[in-house]
C-alpha positions as CSV (number, residue, x, y, z in Angstrom):
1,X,-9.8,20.2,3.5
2,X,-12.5,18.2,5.5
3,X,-13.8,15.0,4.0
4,X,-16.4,12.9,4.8
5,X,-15.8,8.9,4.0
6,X,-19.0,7.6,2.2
7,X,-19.0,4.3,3.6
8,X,-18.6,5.1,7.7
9,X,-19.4,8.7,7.4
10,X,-16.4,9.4,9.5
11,X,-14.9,12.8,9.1
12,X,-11.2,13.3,8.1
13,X,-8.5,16.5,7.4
14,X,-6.7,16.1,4.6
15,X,-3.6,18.6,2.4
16,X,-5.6,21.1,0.7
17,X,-2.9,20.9,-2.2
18,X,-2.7,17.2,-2.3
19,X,-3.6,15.7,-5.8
20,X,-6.7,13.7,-3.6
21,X,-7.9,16.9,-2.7
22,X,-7.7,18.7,-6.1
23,X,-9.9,15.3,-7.8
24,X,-12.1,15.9,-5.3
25,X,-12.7,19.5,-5.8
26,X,-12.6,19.8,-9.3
27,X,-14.5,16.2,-10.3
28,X,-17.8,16.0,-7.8
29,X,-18.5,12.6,-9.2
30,X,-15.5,11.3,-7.1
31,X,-16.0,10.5,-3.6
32,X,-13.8,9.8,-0.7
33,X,-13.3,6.4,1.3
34,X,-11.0,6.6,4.5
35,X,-8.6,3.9,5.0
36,X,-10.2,1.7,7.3
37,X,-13.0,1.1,3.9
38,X,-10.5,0.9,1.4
39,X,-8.3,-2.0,2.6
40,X,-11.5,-3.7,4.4
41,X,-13.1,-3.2,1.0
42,X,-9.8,-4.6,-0.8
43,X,-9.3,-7.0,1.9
44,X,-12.9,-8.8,0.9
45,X,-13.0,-8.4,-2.8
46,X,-9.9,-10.6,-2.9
47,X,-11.2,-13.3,-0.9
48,X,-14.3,-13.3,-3.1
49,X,-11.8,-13.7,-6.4
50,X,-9.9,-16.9,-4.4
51,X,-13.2,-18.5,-4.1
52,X,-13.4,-18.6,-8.2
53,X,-17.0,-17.4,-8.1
54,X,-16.1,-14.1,-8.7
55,X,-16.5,-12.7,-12.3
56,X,-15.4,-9.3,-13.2
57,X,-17.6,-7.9,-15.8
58,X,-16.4,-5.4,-18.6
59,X,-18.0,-3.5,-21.4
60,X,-16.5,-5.3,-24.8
61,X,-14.1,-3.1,-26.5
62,X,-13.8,-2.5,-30.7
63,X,-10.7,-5.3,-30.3
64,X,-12.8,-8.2,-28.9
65,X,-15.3,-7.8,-31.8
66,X,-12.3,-9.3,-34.5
């Protein structure tokens, strides 16, 4: 299967019977990122939480409201 990253637009071959491949079939909303933007993605979103200015924000669930 031939996916296109969304970040770098670069163009990769990947299994088509890998379990990435199926999500991506079967769930349009999902997009693929190659490598390369995942761990340079990963890479920077940790140094941001080090700083301490980071905040990660998250829809309040039924068990914060006790």
């Amino acid at each position: 299967m031939r996916v296109k990253c969304v970040i770098c637009d670069k163009i990769e071959a990947i299994e088509d019977e890998s379990l990435e491949a199926k999500r991506l079939r079967n769930r349009p909303i999902h997009t693929y990122m190659c490598n390369e933007c995942s761990s340079r993605i990963t890479k920077r979103t940790n140094a941001r939480i080090d700083t301490g200015n980071f905040k990660l924000y998250r829809t309040k669930s039924e068990k914060d409201d006790w």
